[in-house]
C-alpha positions as a Markdown table, in Angstrom:
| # | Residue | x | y | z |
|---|---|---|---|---|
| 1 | Unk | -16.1 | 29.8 | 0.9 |
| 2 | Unk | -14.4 | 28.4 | -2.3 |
| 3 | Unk | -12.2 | 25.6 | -1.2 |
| 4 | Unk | -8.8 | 25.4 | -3.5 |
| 5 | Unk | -8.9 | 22.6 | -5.7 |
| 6 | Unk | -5.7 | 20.2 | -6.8 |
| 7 | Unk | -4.3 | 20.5 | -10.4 |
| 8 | Unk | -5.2 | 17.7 | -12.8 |
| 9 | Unk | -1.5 | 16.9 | -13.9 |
| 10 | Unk | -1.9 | 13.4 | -14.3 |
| 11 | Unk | -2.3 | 11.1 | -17.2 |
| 12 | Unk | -3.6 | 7.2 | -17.4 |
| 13 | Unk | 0.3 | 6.4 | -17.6 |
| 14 | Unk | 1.4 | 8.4 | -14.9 |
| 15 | Unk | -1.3 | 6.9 | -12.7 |
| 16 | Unk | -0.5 | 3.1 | -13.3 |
| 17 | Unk | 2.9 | 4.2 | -12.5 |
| 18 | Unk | 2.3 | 5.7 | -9.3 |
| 19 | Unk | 0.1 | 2.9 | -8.2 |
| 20 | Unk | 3.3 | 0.2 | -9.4 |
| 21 | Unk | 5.5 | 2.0 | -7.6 |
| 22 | Unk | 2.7 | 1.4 | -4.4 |
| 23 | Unk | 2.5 | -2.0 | -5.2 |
| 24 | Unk | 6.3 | -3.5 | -5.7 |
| 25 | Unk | 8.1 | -1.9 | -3.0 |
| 26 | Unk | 9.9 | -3.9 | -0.7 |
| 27 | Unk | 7.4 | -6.5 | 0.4 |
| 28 | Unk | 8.4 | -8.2 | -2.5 |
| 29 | Unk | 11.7 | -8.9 | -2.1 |
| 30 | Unk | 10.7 | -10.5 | 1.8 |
| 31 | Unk | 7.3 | -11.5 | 1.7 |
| 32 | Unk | 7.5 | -15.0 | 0.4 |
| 33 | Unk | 9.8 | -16.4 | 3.1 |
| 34 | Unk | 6.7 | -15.9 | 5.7 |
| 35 | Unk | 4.5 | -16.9 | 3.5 |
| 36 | Unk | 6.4 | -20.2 | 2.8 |
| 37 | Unk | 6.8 | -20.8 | 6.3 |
| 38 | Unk | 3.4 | -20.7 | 6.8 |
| 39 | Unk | 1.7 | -22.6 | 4.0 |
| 40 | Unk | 4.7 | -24.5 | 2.0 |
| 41 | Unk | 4.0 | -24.8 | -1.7 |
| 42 | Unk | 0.6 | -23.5 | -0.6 |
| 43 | Unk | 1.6 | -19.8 | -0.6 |
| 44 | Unk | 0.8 | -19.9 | -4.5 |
| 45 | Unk | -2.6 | -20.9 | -3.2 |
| 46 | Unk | -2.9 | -18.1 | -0.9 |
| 47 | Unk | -1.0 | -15.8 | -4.1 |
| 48 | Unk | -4.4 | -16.4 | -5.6 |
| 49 | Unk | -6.5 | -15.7 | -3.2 |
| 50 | Unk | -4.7 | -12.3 | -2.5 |
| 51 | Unk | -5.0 | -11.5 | -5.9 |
| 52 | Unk | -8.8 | -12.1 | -5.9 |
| 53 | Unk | -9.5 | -10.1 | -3.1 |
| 54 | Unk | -7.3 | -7.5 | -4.9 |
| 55 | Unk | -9.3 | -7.7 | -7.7 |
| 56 | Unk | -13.0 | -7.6 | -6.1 |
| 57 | Unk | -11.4 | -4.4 | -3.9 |
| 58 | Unk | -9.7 | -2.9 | -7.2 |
| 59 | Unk | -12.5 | -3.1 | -8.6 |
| 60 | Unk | -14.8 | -1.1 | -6.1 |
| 61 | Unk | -12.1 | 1.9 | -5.6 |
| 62 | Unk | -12.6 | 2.1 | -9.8 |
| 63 | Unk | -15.8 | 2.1 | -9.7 |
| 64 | Unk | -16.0 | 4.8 | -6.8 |
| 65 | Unk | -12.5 | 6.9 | -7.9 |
| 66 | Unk | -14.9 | 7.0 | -11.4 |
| 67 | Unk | -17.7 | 8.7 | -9.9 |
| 68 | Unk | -16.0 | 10.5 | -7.3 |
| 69 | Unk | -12.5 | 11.8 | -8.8 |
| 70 | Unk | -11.6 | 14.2 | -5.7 |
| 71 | Unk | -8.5 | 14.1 | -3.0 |
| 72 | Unk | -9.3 | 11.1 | 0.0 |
| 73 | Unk | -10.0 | 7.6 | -2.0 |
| 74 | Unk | -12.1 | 5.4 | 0.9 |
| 75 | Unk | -12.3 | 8.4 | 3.5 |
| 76 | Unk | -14.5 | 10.6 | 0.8 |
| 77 | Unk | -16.4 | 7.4 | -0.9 |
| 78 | Unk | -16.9 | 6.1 | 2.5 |
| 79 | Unk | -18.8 | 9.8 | 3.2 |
| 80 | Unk | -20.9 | 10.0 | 0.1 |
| 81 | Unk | -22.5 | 6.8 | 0.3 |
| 82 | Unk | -22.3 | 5.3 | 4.2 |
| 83 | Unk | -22.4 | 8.5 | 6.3 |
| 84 | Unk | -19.7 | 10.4 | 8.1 |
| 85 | Unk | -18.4 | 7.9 | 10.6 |
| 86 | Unk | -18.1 | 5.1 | 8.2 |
| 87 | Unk | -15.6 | 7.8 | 6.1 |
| 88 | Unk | -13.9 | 8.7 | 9.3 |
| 89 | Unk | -13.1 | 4.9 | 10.1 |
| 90 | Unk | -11.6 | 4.4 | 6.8 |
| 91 | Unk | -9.7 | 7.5 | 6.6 |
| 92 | Unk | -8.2 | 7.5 | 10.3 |
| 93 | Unk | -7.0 | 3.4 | 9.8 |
| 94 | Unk | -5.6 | 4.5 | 6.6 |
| 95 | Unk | -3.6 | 8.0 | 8.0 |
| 96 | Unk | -2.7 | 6.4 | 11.3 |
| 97 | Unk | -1.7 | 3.0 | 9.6 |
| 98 | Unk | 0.1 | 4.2 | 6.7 |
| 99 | Unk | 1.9 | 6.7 | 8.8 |
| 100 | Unk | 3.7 | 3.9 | 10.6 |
| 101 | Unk | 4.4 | 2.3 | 7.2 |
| 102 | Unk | 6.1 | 5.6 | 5.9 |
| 103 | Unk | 8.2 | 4.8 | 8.8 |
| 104 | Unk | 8.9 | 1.2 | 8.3 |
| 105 | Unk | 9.7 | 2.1 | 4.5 |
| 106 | Unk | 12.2 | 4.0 | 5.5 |
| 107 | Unk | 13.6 | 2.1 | 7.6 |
| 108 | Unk | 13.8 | -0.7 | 5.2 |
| 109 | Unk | 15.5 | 1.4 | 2.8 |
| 110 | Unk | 18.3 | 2.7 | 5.3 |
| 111 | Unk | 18.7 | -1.3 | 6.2 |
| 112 | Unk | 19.6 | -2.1 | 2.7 |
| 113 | Unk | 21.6 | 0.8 | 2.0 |
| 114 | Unk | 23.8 | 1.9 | 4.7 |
| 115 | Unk | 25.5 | 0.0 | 8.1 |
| 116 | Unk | 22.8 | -0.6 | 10.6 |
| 117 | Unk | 24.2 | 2.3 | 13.5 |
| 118 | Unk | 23.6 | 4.8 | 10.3 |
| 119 | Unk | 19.9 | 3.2 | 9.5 |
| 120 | Unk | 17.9 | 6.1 | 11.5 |
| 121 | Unk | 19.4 | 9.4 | 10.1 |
| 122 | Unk | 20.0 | 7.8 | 6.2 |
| 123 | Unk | 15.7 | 7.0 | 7.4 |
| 124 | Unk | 15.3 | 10.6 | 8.0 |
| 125 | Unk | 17.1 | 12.3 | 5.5 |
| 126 | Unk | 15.1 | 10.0 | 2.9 |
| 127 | Unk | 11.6 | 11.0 | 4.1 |
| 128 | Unk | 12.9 | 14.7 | 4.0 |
| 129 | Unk | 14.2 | 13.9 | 0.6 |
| 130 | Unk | 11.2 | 12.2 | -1.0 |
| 131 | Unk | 8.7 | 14.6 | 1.1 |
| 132 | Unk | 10.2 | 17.7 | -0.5 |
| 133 | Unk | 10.2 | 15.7 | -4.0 |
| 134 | Unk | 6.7 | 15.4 | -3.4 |
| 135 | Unk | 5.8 | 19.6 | -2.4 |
| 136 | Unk | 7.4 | 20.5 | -5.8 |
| 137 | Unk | 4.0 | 18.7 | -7.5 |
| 138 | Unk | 2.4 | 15.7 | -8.6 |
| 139 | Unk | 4.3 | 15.1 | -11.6 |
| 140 | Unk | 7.9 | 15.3 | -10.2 |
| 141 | Unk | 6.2 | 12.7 | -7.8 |
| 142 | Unk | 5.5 | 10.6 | -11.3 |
| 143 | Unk | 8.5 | 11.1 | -12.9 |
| 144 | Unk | 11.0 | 9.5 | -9.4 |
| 145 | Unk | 8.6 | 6.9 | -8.8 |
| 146 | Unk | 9.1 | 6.4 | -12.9 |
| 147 | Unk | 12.6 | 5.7 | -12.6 |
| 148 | Unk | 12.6 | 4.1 | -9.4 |
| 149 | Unk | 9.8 | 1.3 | -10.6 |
| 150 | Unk | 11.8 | 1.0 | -13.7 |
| 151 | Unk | 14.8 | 0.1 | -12.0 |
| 152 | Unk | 13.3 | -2.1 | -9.4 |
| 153 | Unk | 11.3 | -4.2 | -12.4 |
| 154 | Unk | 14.6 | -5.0 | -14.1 |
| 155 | Unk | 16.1 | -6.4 | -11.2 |
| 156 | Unk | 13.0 | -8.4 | -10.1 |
| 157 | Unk | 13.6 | -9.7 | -14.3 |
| 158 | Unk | 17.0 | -10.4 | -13.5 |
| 159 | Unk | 16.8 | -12.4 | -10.9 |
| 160 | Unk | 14.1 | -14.5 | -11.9 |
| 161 | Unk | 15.8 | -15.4 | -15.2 |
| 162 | Unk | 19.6 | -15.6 | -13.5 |
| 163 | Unk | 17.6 | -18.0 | -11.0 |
| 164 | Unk | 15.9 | -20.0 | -13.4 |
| 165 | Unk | 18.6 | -19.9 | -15.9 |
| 166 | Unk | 21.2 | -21.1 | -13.5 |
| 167 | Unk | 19.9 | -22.3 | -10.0 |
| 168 | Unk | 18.3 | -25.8 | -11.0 |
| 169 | Unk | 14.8 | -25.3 | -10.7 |
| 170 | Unk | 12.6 | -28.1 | -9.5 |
| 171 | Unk | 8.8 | -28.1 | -10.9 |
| 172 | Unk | 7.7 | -30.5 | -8.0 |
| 173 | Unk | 9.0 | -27.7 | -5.1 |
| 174 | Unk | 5.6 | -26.3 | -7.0 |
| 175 | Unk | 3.4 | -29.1 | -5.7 |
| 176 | Unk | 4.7 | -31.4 | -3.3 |
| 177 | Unk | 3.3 | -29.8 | -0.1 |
| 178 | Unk | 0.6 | -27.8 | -1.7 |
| 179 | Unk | -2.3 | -28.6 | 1.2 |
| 180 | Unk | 0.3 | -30.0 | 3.7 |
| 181 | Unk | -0.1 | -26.9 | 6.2 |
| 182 | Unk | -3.9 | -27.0 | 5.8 |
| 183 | Unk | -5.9 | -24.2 | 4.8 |
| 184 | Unk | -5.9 | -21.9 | 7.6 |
| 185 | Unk | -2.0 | -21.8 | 7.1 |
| 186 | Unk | -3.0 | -20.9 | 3.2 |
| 187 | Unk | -5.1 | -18.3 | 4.4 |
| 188 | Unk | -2.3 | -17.0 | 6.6 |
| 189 | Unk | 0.0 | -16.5 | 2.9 |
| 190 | Unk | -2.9 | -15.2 | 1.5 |
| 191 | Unk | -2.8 | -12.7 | 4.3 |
| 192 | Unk | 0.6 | -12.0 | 4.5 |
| 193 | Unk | 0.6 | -11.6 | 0.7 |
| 194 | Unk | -2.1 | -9.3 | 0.2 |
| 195 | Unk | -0.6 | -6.2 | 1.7 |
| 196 | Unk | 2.3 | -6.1 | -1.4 |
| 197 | Unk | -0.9 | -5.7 | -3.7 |
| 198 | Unk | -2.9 | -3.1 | -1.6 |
| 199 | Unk | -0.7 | 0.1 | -3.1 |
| 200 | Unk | -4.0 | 0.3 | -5.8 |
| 201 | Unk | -5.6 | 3.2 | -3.5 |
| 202 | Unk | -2.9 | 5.3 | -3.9 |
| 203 | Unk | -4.4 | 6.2 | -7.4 |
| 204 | Unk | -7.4 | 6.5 | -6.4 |
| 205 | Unk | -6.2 | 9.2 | -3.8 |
| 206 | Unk | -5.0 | 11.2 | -6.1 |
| 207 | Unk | -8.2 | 11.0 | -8.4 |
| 208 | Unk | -8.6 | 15.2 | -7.4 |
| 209 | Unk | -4.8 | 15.1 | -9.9 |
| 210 | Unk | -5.7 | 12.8 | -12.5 |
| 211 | Unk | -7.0 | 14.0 | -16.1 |
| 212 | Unk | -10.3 | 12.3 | -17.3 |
| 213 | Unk | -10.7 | 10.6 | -14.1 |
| 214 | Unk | -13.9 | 8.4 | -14.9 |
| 215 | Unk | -12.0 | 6.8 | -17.7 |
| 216 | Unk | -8.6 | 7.3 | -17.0 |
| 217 | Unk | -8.7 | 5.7 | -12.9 |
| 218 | Unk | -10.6 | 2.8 | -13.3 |
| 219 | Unk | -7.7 | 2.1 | -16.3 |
| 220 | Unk | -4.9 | 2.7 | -14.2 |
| 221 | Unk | -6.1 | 0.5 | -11.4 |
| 222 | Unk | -7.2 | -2.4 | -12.8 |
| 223 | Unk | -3.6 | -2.4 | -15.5 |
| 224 | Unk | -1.7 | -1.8 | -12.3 |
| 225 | Unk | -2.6 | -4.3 | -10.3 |
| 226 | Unk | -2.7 | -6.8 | -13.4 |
| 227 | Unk | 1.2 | -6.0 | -13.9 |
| 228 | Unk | 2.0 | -6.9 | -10.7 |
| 229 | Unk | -0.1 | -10.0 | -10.5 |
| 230 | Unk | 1.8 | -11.0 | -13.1 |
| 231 | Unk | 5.6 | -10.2 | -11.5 |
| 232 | Unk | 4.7 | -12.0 | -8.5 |
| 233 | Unk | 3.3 | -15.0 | -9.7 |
| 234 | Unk | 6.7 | -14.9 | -11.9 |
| 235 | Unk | 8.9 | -14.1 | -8.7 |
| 236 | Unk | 6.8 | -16.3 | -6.5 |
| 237 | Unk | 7.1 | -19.4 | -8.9 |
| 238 | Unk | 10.4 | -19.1 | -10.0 |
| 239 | Unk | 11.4 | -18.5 | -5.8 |
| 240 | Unk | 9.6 | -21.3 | -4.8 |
| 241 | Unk | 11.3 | -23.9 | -7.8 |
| 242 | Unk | 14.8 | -23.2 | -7.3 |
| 243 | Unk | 14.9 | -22.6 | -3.6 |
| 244 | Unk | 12.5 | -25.5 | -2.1 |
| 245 | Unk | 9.8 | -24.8 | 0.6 |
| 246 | Unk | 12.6 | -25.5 | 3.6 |
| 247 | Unk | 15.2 | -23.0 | 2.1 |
| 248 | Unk | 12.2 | -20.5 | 0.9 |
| 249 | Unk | 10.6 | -20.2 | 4.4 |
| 250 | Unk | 14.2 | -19.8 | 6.9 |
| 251 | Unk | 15.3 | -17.1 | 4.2 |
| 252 | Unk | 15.5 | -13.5 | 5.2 |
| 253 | Unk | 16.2 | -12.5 | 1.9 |
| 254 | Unk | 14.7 | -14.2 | -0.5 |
| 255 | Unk | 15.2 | -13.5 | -3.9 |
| 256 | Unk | 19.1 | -12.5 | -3.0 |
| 257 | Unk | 19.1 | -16.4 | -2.3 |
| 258 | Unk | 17.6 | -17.1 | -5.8 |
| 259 | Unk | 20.1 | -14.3 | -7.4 |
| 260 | Unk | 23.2 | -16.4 | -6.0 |
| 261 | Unk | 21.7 | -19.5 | -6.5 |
| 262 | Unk | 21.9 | -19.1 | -10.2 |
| 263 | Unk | 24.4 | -16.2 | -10.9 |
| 264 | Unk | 26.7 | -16.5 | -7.4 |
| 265 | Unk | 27.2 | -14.0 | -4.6 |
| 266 | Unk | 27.8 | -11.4 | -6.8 |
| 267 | Unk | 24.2 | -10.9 | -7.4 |
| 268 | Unk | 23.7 | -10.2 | -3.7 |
| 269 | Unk | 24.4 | -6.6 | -4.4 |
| 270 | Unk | 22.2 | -5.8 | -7.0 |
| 271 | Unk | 19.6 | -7.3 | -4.9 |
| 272 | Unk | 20.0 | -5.0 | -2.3 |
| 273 | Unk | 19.8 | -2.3 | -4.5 |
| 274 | Unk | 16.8 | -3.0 | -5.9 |
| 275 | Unk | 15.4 | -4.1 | -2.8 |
| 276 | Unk | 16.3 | -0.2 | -1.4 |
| 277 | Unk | 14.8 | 1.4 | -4.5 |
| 278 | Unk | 11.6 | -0.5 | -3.9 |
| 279 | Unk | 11.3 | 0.6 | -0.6 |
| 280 | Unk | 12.3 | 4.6 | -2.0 |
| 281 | Unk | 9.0 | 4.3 | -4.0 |
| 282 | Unk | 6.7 | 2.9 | -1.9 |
| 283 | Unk | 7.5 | 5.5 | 0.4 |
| 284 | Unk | 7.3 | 8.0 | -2.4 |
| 285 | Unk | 3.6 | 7.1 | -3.3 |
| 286 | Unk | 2.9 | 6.7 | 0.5 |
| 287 | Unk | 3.5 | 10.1 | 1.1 |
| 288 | Unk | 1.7 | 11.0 | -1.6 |
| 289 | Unk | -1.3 | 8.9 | -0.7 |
| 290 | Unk | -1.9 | 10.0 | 3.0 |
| 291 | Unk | -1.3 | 13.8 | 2.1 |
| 292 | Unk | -4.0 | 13.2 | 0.1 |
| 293 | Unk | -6.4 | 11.8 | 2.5 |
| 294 | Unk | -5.3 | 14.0 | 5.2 |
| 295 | Unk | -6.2 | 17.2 | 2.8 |
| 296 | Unk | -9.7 | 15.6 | 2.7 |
| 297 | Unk | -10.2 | 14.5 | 6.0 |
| 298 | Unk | -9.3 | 18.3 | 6.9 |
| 299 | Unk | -11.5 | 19.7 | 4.5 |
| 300 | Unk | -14.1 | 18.0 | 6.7 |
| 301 | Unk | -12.5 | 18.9 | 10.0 |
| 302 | Unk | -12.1 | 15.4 | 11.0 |
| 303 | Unk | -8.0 | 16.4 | 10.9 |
| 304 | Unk | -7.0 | 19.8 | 11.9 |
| 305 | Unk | -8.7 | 22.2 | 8.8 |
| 306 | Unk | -5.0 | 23.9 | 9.0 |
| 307 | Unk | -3.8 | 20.8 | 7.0 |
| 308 | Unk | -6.2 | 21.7 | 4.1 |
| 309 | Unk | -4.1 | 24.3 | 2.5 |
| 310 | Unk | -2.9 | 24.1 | -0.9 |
| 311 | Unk | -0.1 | 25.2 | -2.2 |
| 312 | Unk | -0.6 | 28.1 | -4.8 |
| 313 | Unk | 1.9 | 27.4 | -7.0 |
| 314 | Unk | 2.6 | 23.7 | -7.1 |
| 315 | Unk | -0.9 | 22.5 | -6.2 |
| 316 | Unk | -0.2 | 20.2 | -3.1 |
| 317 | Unk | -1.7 | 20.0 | 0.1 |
| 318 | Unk | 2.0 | 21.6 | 1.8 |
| 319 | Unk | 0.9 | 21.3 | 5.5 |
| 320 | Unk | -0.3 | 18.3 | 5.2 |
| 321 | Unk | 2.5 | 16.7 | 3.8 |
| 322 | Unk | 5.1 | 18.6 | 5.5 |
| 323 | Unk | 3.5 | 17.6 | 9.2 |
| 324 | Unk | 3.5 | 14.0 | 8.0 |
| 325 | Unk | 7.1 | 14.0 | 7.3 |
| 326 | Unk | 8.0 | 15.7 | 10.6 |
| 327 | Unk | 5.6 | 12.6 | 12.2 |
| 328 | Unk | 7.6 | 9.9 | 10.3 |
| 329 | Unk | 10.9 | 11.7 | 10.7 |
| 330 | Unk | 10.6 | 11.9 | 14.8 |
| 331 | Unk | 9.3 | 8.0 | 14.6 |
| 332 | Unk | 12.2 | 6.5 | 12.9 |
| 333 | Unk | 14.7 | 8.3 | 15.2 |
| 334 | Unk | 13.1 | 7.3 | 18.0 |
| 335 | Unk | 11.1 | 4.0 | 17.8 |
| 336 | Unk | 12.0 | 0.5 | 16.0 |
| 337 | Unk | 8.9 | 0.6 | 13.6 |
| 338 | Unk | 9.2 | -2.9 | 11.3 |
| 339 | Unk | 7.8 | -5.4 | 13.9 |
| 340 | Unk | 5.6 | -3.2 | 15.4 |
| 341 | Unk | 2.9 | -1.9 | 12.1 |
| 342 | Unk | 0.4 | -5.3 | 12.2 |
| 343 | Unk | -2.2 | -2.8 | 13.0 |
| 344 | Unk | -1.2 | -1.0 | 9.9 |
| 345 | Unk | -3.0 | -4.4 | 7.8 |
| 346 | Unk | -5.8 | -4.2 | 10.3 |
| 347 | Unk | -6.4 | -0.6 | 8.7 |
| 348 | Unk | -5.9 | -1.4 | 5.2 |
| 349 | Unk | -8.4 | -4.4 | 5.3 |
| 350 | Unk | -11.1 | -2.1 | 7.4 |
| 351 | Unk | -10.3 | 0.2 | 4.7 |
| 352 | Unk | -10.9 | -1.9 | 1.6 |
| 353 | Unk | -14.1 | -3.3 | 3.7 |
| 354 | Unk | -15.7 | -0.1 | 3.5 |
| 355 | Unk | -14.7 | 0.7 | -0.1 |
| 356 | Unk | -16.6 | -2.5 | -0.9 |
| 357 | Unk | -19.7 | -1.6 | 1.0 |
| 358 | Unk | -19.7 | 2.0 | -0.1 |
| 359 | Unk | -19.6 | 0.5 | -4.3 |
| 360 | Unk | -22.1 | -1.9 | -3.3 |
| 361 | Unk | -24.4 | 0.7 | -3.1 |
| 362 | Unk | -24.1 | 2.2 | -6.3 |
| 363 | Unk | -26.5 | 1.8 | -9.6 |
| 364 | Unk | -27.1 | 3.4 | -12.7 |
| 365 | Unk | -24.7 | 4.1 | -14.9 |
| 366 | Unk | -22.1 | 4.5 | -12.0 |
| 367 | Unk | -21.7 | 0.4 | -12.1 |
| 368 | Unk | -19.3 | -1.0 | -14.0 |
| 369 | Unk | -18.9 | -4.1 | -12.1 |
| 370 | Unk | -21.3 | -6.7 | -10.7 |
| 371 | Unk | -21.8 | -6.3 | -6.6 |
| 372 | Unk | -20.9 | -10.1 | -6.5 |
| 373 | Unk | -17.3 | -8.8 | -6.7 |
| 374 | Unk | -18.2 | -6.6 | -4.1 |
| 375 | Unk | -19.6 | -8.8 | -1.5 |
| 376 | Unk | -16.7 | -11.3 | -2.4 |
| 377 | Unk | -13.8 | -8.4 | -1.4 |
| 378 | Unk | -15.7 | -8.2 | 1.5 |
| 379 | Unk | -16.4 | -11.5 | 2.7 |
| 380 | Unk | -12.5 | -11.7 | 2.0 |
| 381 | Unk | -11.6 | -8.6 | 4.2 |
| 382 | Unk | -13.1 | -10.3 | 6.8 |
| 383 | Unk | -11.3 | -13.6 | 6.4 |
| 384 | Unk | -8.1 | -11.9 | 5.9 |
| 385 | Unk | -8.7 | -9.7 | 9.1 |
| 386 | Unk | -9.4 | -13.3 | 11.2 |
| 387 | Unk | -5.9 | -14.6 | 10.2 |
| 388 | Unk | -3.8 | -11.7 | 11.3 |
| 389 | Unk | -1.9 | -11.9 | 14.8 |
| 390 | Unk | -4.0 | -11.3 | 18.1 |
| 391 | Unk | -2.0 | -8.9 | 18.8 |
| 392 | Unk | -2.3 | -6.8 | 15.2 |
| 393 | Unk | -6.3 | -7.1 | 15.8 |
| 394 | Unk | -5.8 | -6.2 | 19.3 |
| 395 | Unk | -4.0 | -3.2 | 18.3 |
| 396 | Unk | -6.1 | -2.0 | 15.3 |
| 397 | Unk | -8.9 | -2.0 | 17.7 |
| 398 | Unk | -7.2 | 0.2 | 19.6 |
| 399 | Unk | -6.1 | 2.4 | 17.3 |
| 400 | Unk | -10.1 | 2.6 | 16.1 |
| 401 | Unk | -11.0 | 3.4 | 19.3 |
| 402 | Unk | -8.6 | 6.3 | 19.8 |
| 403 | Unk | -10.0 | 7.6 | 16.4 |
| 404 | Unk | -13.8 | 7.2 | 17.7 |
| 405 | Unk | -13.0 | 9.3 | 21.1 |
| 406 | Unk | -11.0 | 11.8 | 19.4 |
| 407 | Unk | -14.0 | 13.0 | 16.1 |
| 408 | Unk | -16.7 | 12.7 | 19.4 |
| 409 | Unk | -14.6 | 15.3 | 21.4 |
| 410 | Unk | -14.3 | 17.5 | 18.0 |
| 411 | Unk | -17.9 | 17.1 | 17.3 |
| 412 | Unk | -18.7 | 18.1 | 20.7 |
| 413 | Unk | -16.8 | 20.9 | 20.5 |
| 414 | Unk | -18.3 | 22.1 | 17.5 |
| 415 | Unk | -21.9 | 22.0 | 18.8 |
| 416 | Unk | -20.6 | 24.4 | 21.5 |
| 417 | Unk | -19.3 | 26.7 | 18.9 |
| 418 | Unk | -20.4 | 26.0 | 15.7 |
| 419 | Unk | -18.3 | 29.0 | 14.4 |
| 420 | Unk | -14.9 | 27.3 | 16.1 |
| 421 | Unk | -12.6 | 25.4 | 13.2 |
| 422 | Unk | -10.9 | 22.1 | 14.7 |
């Protein structure tokens, strides 16, 4: 049986687009109080450390989107070159995990935008919105996240220049408690920042939708992640001058502190919109993303193989986007999702983990980069996954565990009737 392939709609542009859009959502605009908190000046330590670990995974999902360009990113790579199970791993941590994020972006965007008793059904009606965005094709998915990233960068712009410009920075907030939390507290940042970097793999799932993958992914991943290194380190130095590591750490809302710290309380609103819109297109891509994975993981019948169809005339997987938004839609009505997803970074770092081993074993002319940068994103995985919360290893483990029982039940199954479909 033929199985129906995606469309390949997408240009180099499009695809660094879709993978900003991943990467500054709303993380940004909250991510460096914890972090402060937590390390002090040090965060721009652990900034670095993030972004090398970025890299060295970046890096291996290039290499592997290059020689692999089809629908899944880690779940497919993770098949090809360490087996079956090691695919499944990635694949389940990444549906699983970023299904709950789908669910915590939404959320964040109905916090920003509307009174909190409203937050659940404005949270609904935006995964509806965005899913159905996504069902009319790839390139309407493109052209919102376009706009939406667009809007959100001129914001972050504006507030780092009406911070700077006005709010008094100080150049020794930069230094004066660099080592003073130790280390492990650095790690900790390092941790906590990582995760606004890790959108990257969103391009590589859509590598089945891109045109001239083998030159065109590796391109869009590596200039994607190097624009956003560059708007945090910005945001994160700029934060961290004019607000102090006391006032940087007990902020909720970071960067609207730096906004009215330079230009007054009136910036406070254009904050919040950008802070909204940056959640709308992380959401976007997530979607996106795990529709993607989910069409290969059913092609496989590791998901239910119903979830494989494609859509005739737009050329997405419909089911398996349309079954995602139901999931996400039912979760934010019914369950408080944004203190509850640490298992959601357990995934992503077991995901990146295997993506690094699976590039390691690569040769010939399928390397572009050196396997030091792939043993280094591992050994960083690793770290990374020691300075999480009990609780969020605790639960990731679980989650794995769930995902082990339930492929040895379908595989069971299937030796009893090989002609069955999951």
């Amino acid at each position: 049986m033929t199985v129906a392939g995606l469309a390949r709609r997408l240009g180099t542009g499009d695809a660094i687009v879709i993978g900003l859009g991943s990467m500054i959502g709303a993380g940004i605009f909250a991510a460096f109080g914890p972090a402060a908190s937590v390390a002090g000046s040090g965060l721009l330590i652990g900034l670095a450390i993030a972004a090398v670990v970025a890299f060295c995974n970046a890096t291996s999902s290039a290499q592997l989107a290059a020689q692999y360009p089809l629908s899944g990113g880690t779940y497919l790579y993770g098949r090809e070159r360490l087996g079956d199970w090691a695919g499944f791993l990635a694949g389940w941590t990444f549906v699983i995990g970023k299904t709950a994020s789908c669910a915590a972006m939404a959320l964040t965007f109905a916090t920003y935008a509307v009174p909190a008793g409203a937050a659940p059904w404005v949270a609904a009606a935006a995964v509806i919105a965005l899913a159905t965005v996504n069902c009319f094709g790839v390139t309407r998915t493109a052209t919102a996240t376009m706009v939406i990233v667009s809007v959100v960068l001129a914001v972050l712009v504006a507030v780092v220049v009406v911070g700077v410009a006005g709010g008094d920075p100080d150049a020794s907030n930069l230094t004066g408690d660099l080592l003073g939390h130790g280390w492990y507290g650095i790690a900790q940042s390092a941790g906590l920042l990582f995760f606004a970097f890790a959108g990257y793999a969103r391009i590589a799932t859509l590598g089945e939708e891109v045109r001239d993958p083998r030159r065109a992914i590796p391109r869009a991943i590596v200039t994607a992640l190097g624009i956003t290194l560059v708007v945090y380190v910005a945001v994160g130095i700029a934060a961290l001058a004019v607000l102090g590591v006391d006032d940087l750490a007990s902020s909720r809302s970071p960067l609207a502190d730096l906004a009215t710290a330079g230009g007054g309380s009136g910036w406070a609103t254009p904050v919040r919109v950008g802070a909204a819109l940056a959640a709308l297109g992380a959401l976007l891509a997530l979607i996106a993303g795990i529709g993607r994975t989910a069409l290969a993981m059913a092609r496989n019948g590791d998901l239910p193989r119903a979830l494989s169809r494609i859509a005739p005339r737009h050329h997405v997987p419909l089911r398996a986007e349309v079954s995602l938004a139901a999931v996400v839609v039912v979760l934010v009505l019914t369950v408080d999702l944004r203190d509850a997803i640490g298992f959601s970074s357990f995934g992503v770092l077991l995901y990146y983990l295997i993506a690094n081993a699976a590039a390691w074993t690569q040769g010939g002319h399928d390397r572009r980069y050196p396997r030091a940068l792939q043993a280094l994103g591992a050994v960083g995985c690793v770290v990374l996954v020691a300075t999480l919360p009990v609780m969020s290893i605790a639960v990731g483990v679980g989650v794995v565990i769930v995902g082990v029982g339930y492929r040895m039940v379908v595989l069971r199954l299937a030796r009893r009737d090989p002609a069955a479909e999951v």
